[in-house]
N, C-alpha and C positions, 0 to 999 in steps of 0.2 A: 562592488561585488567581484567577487575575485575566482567567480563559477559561472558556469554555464547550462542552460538546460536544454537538451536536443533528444531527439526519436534516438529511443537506444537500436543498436545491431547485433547480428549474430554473435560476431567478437565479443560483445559485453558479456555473454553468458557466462563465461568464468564467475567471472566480480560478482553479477545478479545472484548466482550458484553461492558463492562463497559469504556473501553480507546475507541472504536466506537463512543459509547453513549456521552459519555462527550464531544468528538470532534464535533459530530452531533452538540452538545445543546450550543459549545461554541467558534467555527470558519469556516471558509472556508476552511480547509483541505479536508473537506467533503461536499459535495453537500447533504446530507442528512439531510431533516431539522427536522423529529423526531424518537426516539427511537427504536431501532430494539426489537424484542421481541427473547425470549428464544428461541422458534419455530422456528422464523426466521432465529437465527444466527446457532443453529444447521443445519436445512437444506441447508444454504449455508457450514459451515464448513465440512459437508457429502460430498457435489458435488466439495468442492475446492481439500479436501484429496482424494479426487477419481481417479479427473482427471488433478489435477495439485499441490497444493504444499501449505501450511502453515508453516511458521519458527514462531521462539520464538526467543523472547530476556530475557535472565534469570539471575540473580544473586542470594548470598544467604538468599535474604529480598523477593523473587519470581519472579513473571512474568513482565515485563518491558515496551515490546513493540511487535509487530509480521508484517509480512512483507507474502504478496500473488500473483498471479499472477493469471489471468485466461484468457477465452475466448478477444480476443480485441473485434471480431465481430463474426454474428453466419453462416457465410457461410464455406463452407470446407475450400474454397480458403486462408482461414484468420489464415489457425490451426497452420503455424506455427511463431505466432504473438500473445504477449498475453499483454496486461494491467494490470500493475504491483500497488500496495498500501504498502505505508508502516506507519505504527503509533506508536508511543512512548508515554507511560504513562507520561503526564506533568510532573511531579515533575522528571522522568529520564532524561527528555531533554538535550544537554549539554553536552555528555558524549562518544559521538559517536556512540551510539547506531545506529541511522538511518543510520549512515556508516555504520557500519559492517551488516545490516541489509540488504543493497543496494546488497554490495557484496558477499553476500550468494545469494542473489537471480540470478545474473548473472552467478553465478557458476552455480546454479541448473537449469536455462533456457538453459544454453550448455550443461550439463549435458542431459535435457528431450528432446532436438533437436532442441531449441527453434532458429530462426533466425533472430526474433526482438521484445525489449521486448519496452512499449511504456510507459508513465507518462503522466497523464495529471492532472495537478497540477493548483490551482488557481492563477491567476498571482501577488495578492500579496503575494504567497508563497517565497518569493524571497531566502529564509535559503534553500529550499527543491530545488526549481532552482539551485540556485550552487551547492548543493550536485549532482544533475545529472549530470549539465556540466562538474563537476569534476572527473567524471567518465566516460568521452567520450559522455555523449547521448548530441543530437542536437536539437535546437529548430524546429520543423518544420511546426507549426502553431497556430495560437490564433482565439479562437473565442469568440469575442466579447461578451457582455451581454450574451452569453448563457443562465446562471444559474439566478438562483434569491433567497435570502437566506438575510434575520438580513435587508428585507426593502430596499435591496440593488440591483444594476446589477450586476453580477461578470463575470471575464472574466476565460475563460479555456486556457492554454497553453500546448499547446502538446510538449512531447520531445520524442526521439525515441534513441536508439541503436541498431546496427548490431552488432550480437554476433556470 
């Protein structure tokens, strides 16, 4: 393996900002249809290292891809259940990065107490789909047009893990 996975840093925020950005501007990976700003992505990166977790994917060309987990929903009952993201800089695709990315995260959800970590990925994500099933999580629902994104309806599929 010719990559590394470590707690991303403030420094990362560019890359994290810029592989975001570009996924926003250039598929369905992301429901977000424009540009986060500096501000924006700092204050989430404050409340995700706070209260839950940023990884990195690194080699020695830099930053690669990063992988998150946070709140699924905001009542207590939900705390210990979080909705996991993970994103790889185009050109590293390919490489197994989003593996190894996957499973750093499962580690560090057993690790903080977590008891199930969730995916909800767009259904013609179908590369990111196998990645999970291949790692045990199970479909456990779709919702239809949900989203709306490129003039399009999209649909959401939920997948889930007990960890």
């Amino acid at each position: 393996m010719d990559y590394w996975i470590d707690e991303a840093q403030e420094a990362d925020l560019p890359a994290i900002t810029a592989i975001l950005n570009h996924t926003a501007a250039h598929t369905t990976a992301s429901y977000h249809e424009y540009p986060k700003s500096d501000a924006e992505m700092a204050e989430w990166f404050a409340a995700r290292k706070r209260d839950y977790t940023v990884l990195a994917a690194r080699d020695a060309s830099g930053f690669l891809g990063y992988a998150t987990y946070g709140s699924f929903r905001g009542p207590s009952g939900y705390r210990l259940s979080a909705e996991h993201s993970i994103y790889v800089r185009e050109d590293a695709r390919g490489r197994g990065i989003g593996k190894a990315l996957l499973a750093a995260l499962i580690d560090r959800g057993r690790a903080q107490g977590l008891h199930v970590l969730v995916g909800g990925i767009d259904s013609e994500n179908t590369l990111s789909i196998a990645l999970h099933k291949a790692f045990g999580f199970e479909e456990t629902g779709r919702l239809p047009q949900i989203g709306r994104k490129f003039d399009r309806w999209l649909t959401l599929v939920f997948l889930q893990k007990q960890l």
